[in-house]
N, C-alpha and C positions, 0 to 999 in steps of 0.2 A: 487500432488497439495495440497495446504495448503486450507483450507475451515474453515469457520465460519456461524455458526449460531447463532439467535436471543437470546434475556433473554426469551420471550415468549416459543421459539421451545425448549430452554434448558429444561425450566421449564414442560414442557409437557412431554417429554423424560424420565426425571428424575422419575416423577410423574407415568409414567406407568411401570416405573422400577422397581420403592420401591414396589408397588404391588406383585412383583413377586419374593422381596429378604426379608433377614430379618432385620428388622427394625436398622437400623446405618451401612447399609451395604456400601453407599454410602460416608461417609461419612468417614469410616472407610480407604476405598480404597483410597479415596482422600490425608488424612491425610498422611496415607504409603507413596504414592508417593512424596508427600512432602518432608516429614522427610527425605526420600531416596536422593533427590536431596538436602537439605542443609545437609545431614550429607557428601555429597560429594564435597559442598565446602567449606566445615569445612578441610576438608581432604587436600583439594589440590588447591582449588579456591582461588582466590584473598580474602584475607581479612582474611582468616583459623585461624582456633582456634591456639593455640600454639600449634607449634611443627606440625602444621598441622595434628590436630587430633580433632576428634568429644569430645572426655574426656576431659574436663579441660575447654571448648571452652564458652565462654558466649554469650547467647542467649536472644534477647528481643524479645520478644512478642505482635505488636498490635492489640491487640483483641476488636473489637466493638461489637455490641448484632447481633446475628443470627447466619445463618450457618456460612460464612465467619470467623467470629472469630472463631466461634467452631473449624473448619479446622484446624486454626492456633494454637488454643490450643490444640487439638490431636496430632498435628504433634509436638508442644514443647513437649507432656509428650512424643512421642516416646525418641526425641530425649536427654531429662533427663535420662529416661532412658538407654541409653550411656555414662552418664556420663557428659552433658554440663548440666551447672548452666544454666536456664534458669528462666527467669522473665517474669512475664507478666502485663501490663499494659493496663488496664483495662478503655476503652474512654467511656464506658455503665456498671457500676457494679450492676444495678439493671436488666440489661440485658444480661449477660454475659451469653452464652451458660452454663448450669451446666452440661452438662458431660462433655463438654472439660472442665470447671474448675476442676470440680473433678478430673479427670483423669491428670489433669498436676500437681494438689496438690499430690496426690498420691504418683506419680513416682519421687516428691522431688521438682518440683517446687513451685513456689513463687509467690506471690504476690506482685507489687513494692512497695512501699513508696516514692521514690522519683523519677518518672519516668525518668528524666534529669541526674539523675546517673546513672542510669543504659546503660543511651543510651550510654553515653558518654563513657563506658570502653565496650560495644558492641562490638563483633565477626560478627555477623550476628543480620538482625532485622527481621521478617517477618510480612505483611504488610497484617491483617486481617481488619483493621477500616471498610469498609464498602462493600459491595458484589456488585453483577452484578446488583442489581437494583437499587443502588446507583444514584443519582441526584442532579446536582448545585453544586459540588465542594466537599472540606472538610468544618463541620461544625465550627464551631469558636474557641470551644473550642478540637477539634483536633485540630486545626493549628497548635501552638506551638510545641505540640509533634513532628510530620511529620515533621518540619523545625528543630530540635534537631537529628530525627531519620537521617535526610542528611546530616545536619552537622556533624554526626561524621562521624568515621573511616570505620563504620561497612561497609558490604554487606548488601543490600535490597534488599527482596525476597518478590513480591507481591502475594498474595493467591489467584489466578484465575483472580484478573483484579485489576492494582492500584489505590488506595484508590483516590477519587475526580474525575476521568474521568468515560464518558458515555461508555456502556458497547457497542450499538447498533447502537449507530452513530460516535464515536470516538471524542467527542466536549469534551473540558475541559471549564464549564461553572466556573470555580472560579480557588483553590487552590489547587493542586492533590498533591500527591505523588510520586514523579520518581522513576523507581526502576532498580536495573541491570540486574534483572532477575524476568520474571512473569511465575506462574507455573498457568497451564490453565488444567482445570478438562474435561474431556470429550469431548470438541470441541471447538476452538478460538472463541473469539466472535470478531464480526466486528471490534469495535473499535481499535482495538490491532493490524490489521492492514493498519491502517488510521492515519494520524497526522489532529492535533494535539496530539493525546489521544498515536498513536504510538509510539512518544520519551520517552514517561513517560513509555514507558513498559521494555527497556532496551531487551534483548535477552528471547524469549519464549518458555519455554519449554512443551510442550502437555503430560500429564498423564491421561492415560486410567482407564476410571473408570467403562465403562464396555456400554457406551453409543451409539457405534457403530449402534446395531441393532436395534435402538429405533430412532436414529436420523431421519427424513425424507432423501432423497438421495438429494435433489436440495437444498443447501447452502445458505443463505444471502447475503455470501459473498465469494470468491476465489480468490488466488494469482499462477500464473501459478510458476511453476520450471521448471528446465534446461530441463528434461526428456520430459515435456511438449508442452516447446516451440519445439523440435528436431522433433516432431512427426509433427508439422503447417510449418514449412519453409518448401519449395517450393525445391523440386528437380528436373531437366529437366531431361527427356525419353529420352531415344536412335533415336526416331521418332520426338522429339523436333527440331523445329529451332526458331528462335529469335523473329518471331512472333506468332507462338505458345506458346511460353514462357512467352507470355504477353507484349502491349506497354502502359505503363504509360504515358501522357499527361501534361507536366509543364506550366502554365499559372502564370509565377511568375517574379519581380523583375520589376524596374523603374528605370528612367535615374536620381533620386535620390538614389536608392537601389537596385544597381545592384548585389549586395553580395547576395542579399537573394535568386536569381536567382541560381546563383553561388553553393549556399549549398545543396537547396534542388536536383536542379540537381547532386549533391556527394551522397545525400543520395539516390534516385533512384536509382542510376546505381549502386547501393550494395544491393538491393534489390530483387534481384531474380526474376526480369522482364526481358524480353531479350532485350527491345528497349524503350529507352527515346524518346521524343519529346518534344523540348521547342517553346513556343511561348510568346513574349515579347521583351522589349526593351534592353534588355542584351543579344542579342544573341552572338556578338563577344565577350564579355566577358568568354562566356559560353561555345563555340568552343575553343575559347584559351585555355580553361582548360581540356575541355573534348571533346576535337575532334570526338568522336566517337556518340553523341546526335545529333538527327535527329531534325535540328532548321525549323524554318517557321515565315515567316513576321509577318501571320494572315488573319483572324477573327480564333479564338481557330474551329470554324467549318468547315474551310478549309485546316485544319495542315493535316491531314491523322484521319485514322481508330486507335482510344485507346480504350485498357478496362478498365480504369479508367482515372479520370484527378483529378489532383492537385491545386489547383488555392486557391491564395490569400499570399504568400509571399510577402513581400514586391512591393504592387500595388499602394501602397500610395495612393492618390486620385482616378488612374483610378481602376474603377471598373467595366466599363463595360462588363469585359469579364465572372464576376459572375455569372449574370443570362445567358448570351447563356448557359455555361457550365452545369449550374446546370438544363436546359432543356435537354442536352443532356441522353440519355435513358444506361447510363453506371455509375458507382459508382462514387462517387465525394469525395474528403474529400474535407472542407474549413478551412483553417487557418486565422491568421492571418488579413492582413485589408481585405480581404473575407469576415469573420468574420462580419464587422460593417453593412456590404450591409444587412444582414441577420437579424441585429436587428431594422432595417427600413420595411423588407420585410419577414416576417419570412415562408411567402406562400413559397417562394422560394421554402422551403425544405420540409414544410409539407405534399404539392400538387407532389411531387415527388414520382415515382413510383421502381425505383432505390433505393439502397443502398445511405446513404449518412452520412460521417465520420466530425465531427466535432471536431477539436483542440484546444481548447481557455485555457489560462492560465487564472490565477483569477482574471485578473482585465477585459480581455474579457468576461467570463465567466458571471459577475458582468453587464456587460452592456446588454450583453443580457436577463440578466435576471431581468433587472432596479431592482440592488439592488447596496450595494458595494463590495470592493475588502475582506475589513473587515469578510464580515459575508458569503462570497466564505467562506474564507481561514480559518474560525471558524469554520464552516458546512459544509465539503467537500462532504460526502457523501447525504446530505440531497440538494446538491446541481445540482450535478453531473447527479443525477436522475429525478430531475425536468428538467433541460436542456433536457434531453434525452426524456421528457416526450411532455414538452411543445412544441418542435423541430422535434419532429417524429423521430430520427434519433438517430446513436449511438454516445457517446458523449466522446472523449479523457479530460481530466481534468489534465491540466498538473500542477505541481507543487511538491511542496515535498513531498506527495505523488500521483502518477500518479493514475486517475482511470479510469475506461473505466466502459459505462453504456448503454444498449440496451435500446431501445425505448418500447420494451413491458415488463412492473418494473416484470414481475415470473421468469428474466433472470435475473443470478446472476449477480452482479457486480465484476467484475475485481479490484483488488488492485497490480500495477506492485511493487515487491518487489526491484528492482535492481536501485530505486531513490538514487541521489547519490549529495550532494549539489556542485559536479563538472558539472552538467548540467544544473546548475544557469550559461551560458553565452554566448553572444551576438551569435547570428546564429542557436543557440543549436537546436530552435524548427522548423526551416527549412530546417535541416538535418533531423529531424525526419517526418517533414510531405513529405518530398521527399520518404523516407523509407517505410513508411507507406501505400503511396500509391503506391508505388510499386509493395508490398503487395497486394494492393486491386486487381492491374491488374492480379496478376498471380491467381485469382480467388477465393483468400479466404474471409471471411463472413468479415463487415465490426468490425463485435467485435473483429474477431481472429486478424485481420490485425493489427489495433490496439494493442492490449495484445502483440503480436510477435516484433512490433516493438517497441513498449515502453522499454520492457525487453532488447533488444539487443542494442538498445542506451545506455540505464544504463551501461549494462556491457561493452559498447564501451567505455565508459567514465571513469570507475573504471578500465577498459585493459591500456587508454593510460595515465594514472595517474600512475596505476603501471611500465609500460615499460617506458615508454616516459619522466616524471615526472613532474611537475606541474609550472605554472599553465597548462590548460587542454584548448581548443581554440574548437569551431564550428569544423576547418579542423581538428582537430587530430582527434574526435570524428570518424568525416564522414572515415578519412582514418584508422582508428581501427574497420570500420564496419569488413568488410573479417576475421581478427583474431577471433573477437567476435561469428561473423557466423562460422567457421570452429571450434572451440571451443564446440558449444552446437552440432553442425551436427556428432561430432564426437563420442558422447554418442549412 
């Protein structure tokens, strides 16, 4: 599992570190692992010095005042030390870390003169301008540089978090720095898994700097992996039958949007529940397709016995069946126009004694929280946790980056790693709240359910792009769930 902590939790860890080591010890380690990862793609990485070698290779340097530059200047004199021309450009020179300067003067580095030459015949850049506690963007006079340092050829290697994004909430409040590669000291911090702040981090790589037994054990933040997910889906017992295995409850779809019906019933029955139940006006639709879902006229209270229900796919206007359901004393997720009943009535969910899963992309997201779609999609994390706050409930945040967020804020939040902009399309999230709660019936917590199914959507979407080829539809997804599920079951 991939984790991130706070600049706060960093900074305390660090803090009781240095205590117990000798003074630049931290700093020293940091640097190494640095230098170690660009002298390797000097070697062999896109962009490599000539000849694909660390000797000869030109290195730029941007170094702002504090540790962060310092780093970057440690790591350039390493790598002078090898033999690469390295420069450094200096966005603070009355602040310049003086033992990274000294130590890169030493080993035969430079000081620039003309930053814009240098950038521009760059091998590699590394991207020291401002550290984890960075705020509001790049300042004015970085811009220029940062926009030269992209425009070339080079490789950009961010020093623990790219220059202009929030380290703790992942928000690019101005002008950042994208990089292809961010090297991250001791533990990820949130942002780095969140967009907007996540595209600007490019591929991250973790160097230990010795922080492990200092960190606290509960995270800010976590993104589940394969190993992860394999150990929460749902295996049936030899003593299992189809209602032991869980029935999920579908309250979805109208005689204007009968598809929606249609999907998330696909995504249930991949789900690892042993019996569907649809109730709604698509139910011929719904047997036509999937013969084997157990349908019913209605009221959602007289379908049969679930341990979960799904409600609010494509209900358009009727919403009646919202509140029975979410009286019902078994897990709920709500989607979709679900969703809107909830921001008229928000008792619904917070008066619930039940589990209750909540799905809204950002412009739902936005209404519930009477803001806009904009400042969702600007402040995902700061977002995702208010909903879950203010709603009692745990909170799915779909979009380019998926998150999942418990209702009590000392539970880390979830960041689904396997977002894929092939899940930007019609259906996509009524396949997934089908799944999801399916999920819920076979009895797992409403965060896992969530997190399990987010992940295996993703990769359903990234399985039927690779096999199947593009574009990628709602049905491919739902019918790539089984691959995707056999895929991680099989670790």
């Amino acid at each position: 599992m991939r984790t991130a902590h706070t600049v706060d939790t960093v900074r305390r860890a660090e803090a009781e570190l240095m205590v117990r080591l000798p003074d630049g010890t931290l700093m020293a380690r940091a640097a190494a692992g640095l230098a170690a990862v660009c002298a390797r793609l000097l070697r062999g990485g896109p962009g490599g010095g000539p000849g694909g070698r660390v000797y000869g290779s030109r290195v730029v340097v941007l170094a702002g005042g504090g540790d962060n530059g310092g780093d970057a200047l440690h790591a350039g004199a390493r790598l002078a030390r090898r033999g690469a021309g390295v420069s450094a450009v200096l966005l603070a020179p009355d602040r310049a870390h003086p033992g990274g300067l000294a130590a890169l003067l030493a080993a035969g580095g430079r000081v620039a003169d003309d930053p814009y030459e240098v950038l521009a015949a760059a091998d590699l850049v590394l991207d020291g301008i401002t550290g984890i506690g960075g705020r509001g963007g790049l300042r004015p006079d970085a811009v220029p540089v940062a926009r030269a340092a992209r425009g070339s050829r080079a490789v950009i290697v961010a020093v623990d978090l790219p220059s202009g994004v929030e380290a703790d909430s992942g928000e690019v409040r101005g002008e950042a720095l994208g990089a292809d590669l961010t090297v991250v000291f001791g533990t990820e911090k949130p942002g780095l898994l969140v967009d907007p702040a996540r595209e600007h981090a490019g591929a991250v790589h973790l160097v230990d700097i010795g922080l492990g037994g200092v960190l606290p054990s509960v995270p800010a933040l976590e993104a589940l992996q394969h190993t992860d997910v394999a150990r929460l889906l749902p295996r049936p017992g030899t003593a299992d039958d189809k209602y032991r295995r869980g029935v999920v409850g579908i309250a979805a779809g109208s005689a204007r949007y009968p598809g929606a019906a249609v999907l998330a019933v696909a995504g249930a029955l991949r789900g690892g529940a042993g019996a569907v139940r649809y109730v709604g006006h698509a139910a011929d639709q719904v047997i036509a397709r999937y013969p084997e879902t157990l349908v019913h006229a209605g009221p959602p209270g007289k379908a049969g016995r679930v341990q979960a229900w799904v409600v609010g796919p494509g209900l358009g206007d009727e919403l009646d069946a919202v509140a029975e359901i979410l009286a019902a004393p078994v897990p709920v997720l709500v989607d979709a126009d679900g969703l809107r009943r909830l921001a008229d009535e928000p008792g619904l969910v917070r008066d619930r004694a039940a589990p209750t899963l909540l799905t809204p992309h950002a412009g739902e997201a936005a209404a519930l929280l009477g803001t806009t779609r904009t400042e969702v999609e600007a402040g995902r994390l700061a977002a995702v946790r208010e909903l879950a706050g203010r709603y009692g409930a745990t909170v799915l945040l779909k979009g380019s980056t998926t998150l999942i967020a418990d209702a009590d804020p000392a539970v880390p939040v979830r960041a689904d790693p396997m977002g894929t902009p092939w899940l930007a399309t019609a259906g996509s999230g009524d396949v997934l709240s089908g799944l999801a709660g399916s999920l819920l019936a076979t009895g797992l917590p409403a965060r896992d359910a969530g997190s399990a199914a987010a992940y295996l959507h993703g990769l359903s979407a990234r399985t039927a792009a690779t096999r199947g080829g593009t574009p990628v539809t709602a049905p491919d997804i739902a019918s790539t769930l089984p691959a995707a599920w056999r895929d991680i079951q099989s670790l």
